[in-house]
N, CA, C and O atoms as a MOPAC input file, in Angstrom:
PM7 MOZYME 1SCF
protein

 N     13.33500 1   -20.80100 1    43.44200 1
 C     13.25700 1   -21.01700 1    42.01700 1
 C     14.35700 1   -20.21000 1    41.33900 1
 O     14.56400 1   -19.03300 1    41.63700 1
 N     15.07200 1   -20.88400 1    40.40300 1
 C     16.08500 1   -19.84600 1    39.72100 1
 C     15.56800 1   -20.22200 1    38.57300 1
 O     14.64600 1   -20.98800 1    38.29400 1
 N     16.69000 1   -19.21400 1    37.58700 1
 C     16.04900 1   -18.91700 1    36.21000 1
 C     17.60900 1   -19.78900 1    35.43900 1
 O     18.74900 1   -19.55300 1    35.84000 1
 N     17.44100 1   -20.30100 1    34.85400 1
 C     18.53500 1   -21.07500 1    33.99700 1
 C     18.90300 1   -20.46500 1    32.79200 1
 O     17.91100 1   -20.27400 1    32.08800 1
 N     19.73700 1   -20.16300 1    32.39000 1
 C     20.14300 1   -20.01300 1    31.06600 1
 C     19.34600 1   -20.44600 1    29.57700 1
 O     19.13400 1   -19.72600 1    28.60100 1
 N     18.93700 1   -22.12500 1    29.82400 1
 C     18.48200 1   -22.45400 1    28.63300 1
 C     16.85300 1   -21.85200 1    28.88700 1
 O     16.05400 1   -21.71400 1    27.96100 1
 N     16.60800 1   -21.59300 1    30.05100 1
 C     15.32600 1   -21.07100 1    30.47500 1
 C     14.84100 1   -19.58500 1    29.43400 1
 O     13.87200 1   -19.49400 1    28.68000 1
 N     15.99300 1   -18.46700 1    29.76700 1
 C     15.92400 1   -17.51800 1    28.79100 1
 C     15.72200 1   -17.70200 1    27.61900 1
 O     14.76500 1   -17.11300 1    27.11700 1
 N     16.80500 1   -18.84700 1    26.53500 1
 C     16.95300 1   -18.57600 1    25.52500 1
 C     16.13100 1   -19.44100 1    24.75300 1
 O     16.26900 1   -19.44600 1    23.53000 1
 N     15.29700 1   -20.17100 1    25.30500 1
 C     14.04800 1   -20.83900 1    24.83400 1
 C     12.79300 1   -19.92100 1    24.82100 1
 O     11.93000 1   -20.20300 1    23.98900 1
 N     12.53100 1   -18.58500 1    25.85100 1
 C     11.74600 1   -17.78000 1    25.98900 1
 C     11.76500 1   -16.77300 1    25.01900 1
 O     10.84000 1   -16.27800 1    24.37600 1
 N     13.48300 1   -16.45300 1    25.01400 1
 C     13.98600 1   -15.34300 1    23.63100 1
 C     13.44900 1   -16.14600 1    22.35900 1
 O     12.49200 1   -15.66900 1    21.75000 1
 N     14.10000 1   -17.50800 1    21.87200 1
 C     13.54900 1   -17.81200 1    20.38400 1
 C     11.89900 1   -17.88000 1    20.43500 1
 O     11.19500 1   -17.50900 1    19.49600 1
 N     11.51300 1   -18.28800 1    21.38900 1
 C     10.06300 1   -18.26200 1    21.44500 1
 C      9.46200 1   -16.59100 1    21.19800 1
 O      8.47900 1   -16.52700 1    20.46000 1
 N      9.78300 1   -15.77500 1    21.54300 1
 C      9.33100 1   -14.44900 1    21.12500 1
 C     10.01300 1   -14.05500 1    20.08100 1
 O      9.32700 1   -13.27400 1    19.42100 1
 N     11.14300 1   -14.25100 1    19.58500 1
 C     11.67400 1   -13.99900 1    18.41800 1
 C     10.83500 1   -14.65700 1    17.19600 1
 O     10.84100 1   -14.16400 1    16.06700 1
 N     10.01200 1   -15.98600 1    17.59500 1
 C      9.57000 1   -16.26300 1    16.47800 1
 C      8.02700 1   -15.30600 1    16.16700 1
 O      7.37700 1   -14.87100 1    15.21600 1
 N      8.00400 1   -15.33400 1    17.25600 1
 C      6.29300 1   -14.90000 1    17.36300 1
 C      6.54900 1   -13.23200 1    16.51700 1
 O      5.78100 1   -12.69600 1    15.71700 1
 N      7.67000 1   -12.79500 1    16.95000 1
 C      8.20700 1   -11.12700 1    16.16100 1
 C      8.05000 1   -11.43000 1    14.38600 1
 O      7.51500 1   -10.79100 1    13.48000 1
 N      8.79600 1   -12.71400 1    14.43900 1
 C      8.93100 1   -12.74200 1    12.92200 1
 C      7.85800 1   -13.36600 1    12.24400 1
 O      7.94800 1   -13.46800 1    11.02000 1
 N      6.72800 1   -13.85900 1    12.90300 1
 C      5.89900 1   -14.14600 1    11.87900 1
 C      5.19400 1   -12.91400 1    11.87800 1
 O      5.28700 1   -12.33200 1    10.79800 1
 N      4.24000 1   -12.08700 1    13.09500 1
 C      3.92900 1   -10.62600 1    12.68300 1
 C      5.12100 1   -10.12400 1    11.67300 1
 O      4.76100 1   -10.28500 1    10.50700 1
 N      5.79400 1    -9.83600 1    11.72900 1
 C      6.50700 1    -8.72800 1    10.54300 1
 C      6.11800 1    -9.56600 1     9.84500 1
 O      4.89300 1    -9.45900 1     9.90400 1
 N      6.43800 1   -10.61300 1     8.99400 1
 C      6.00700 1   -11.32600 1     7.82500 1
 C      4.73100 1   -10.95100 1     7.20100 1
 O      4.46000 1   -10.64800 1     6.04000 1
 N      4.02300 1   -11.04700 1     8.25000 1
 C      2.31400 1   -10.76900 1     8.09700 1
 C      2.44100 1    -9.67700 1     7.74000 1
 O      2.17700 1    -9.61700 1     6.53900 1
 N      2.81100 1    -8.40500 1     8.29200 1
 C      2.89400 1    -7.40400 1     7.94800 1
 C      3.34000 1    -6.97900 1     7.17900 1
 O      2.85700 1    -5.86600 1     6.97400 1
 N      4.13200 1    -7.24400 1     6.48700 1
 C      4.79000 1    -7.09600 1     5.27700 1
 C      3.90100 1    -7.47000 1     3.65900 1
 O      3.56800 1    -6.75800 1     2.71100 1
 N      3.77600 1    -8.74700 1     3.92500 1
 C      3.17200 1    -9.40600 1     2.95600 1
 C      1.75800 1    -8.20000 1     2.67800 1
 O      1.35900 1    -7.82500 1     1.57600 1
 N      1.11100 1    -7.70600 1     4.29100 1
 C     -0.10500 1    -6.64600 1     3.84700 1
 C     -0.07400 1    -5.94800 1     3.18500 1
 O     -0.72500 1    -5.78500 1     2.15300 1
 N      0.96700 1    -5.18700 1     3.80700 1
 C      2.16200 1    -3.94200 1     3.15500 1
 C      2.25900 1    -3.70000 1     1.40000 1
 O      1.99100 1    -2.68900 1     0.75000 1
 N      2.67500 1    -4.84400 1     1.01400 1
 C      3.36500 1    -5.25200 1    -0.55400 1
 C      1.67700 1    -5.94500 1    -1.00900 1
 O      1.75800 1    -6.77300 1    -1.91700 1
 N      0.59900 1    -5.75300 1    -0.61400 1
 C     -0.63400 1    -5.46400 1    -1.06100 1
 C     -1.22500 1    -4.74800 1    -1.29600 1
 O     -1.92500 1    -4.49900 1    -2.27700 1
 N     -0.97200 1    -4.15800 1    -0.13900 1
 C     -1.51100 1    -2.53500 1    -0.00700 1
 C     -0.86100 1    -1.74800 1    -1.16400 1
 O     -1.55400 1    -1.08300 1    -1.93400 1
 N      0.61700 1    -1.84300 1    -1.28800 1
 C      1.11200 1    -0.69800 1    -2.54400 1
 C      0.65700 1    -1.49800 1    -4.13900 1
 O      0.30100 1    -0.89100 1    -5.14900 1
 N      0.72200 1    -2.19000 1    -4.07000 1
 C      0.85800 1    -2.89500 1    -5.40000 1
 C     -1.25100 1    -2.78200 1    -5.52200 1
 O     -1.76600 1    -3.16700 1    -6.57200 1
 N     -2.00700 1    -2.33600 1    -4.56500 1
 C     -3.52600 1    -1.73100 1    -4.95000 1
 C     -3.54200 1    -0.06100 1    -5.37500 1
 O     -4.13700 1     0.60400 1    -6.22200 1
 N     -2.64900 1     0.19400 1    -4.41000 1
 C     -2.63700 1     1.40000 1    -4.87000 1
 C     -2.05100 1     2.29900 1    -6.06800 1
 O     -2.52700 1     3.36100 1    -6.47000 1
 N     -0.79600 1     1.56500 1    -6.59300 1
 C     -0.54700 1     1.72300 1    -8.10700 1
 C     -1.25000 1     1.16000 1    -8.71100 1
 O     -1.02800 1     1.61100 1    -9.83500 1
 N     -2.24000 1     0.21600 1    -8.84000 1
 C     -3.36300 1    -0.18200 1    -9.74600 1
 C     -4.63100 1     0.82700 1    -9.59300 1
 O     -5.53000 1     0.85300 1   -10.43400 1
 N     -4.61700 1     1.47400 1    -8.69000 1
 C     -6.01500 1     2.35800 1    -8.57300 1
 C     -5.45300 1     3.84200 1    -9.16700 1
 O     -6.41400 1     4.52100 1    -9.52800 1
 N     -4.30700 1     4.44800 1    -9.34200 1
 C     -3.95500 1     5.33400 1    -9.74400 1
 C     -3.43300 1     5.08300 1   -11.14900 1
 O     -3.36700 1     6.09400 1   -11.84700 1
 N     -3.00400 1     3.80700 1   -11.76800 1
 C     -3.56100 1     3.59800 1   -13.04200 1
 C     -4.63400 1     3.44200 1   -13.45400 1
 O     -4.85300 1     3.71500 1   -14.63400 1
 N     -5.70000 1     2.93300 1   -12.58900 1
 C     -7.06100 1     2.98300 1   -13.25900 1
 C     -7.38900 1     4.19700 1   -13.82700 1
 O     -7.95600 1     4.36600 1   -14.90600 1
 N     -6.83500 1     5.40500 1   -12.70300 1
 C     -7.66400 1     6.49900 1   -12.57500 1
 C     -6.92900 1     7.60700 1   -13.61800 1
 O     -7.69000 1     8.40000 1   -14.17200 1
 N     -5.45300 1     7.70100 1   -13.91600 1
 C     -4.90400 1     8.02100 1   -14.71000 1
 C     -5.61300 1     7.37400 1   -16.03900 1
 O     -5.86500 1     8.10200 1   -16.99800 1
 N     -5.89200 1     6.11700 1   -16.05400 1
 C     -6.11200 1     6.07900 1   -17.97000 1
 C     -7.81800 1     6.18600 1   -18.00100 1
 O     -8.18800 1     5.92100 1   -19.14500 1
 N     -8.88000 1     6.46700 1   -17.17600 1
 C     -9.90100 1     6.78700 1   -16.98300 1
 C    -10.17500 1     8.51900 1   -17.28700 1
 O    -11.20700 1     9.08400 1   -17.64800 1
 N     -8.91500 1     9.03100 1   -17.00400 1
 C     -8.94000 1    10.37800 1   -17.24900 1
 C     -8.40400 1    11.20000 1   -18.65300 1
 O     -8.52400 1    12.37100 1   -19.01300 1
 N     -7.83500 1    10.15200 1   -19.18600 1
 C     -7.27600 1    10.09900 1   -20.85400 1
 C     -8.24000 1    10.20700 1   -21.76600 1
 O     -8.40000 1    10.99500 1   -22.69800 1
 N     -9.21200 1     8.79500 1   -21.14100 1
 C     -9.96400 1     8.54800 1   -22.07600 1
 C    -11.64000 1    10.23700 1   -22.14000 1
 O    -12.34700 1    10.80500 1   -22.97200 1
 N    -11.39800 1    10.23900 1   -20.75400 1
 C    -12.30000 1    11.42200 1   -20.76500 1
 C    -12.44400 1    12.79600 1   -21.10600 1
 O    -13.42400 1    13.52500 1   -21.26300 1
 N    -10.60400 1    13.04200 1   -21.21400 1
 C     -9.92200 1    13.72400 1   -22.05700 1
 C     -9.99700 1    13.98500 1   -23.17500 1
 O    -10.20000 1    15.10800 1   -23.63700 1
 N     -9.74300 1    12.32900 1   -24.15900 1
 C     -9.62200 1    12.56200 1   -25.51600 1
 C    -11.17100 1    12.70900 1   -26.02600 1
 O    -11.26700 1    13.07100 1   -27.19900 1
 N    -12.51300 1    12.46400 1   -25.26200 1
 C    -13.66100 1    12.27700 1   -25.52600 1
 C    -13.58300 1    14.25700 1   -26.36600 1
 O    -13.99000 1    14.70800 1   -27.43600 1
 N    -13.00700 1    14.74900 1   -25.42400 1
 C    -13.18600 1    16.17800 1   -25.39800 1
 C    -14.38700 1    16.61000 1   -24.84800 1
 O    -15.06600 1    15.61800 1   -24.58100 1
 N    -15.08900 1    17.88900 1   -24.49100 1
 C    -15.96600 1    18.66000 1   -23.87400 1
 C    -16.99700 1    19.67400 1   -24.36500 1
 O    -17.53300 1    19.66000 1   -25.47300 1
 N    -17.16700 1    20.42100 1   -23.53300 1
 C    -18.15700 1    21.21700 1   -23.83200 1
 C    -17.41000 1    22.39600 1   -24.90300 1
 O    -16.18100 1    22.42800 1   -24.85100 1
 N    -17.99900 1    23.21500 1   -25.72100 1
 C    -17.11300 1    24.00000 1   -26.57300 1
 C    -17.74500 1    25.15400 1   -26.19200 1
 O    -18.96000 1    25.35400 1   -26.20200 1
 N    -16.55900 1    26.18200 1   -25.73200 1
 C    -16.89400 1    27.41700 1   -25.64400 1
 C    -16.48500 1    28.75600 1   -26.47500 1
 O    -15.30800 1    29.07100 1   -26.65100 1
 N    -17.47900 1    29.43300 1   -26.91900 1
 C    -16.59100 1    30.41000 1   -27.35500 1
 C    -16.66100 1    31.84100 1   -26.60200 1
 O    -17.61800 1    32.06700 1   -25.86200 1
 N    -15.74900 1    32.70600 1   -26.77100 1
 C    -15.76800 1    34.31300 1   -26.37800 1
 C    -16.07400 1    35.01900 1   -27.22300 1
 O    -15.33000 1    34.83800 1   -28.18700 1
 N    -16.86800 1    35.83500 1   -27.41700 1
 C    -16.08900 1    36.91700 1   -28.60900 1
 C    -16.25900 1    38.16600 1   -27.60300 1
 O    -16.88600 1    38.08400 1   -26.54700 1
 N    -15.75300 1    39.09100 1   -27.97200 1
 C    -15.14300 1    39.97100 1   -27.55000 1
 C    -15.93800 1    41.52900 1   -28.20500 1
 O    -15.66400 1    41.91200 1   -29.34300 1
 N    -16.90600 1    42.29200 1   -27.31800 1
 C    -17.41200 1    43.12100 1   -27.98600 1
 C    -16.76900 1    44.56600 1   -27.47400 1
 O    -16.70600 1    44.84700 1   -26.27700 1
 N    -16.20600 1    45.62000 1   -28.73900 1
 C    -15.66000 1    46.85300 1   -28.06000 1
 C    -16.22200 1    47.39800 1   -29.40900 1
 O    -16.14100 1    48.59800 1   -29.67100 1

């Protein structure tokens, strides 16, 4: 049995494709994954504004000498 030339390079595009649809896939996850995670750190940034401007508990010191 020998190995032919067009033998390889039908085996190469055949794994070359199979490479490029994983990365694709992976990618596309990827550019999900970030584009959740700047939405969850804006949530959480203007969640913390608002809890902010609510204002808090009021404390005072005074100071006895």
């Amino acid at each position: 049995m020998t190995i032919e030339r067009s033998d390889l390079e039908a085996k190469f595009r055949q794994v070359q494709s199979a490479v490029d649809d994983t990365a694709s896939t992976a990618k596309n996850a990827g550019i999900g994954l970030a584009i959740g995670g700047v939405l969850l750190v804006l949530l959480v940034y203007l969640l913390g504004r608002r809890k902010g401007k609510k204002g808090g508990a009021q404390l005072e010191i005074y100071r006895l000498s």
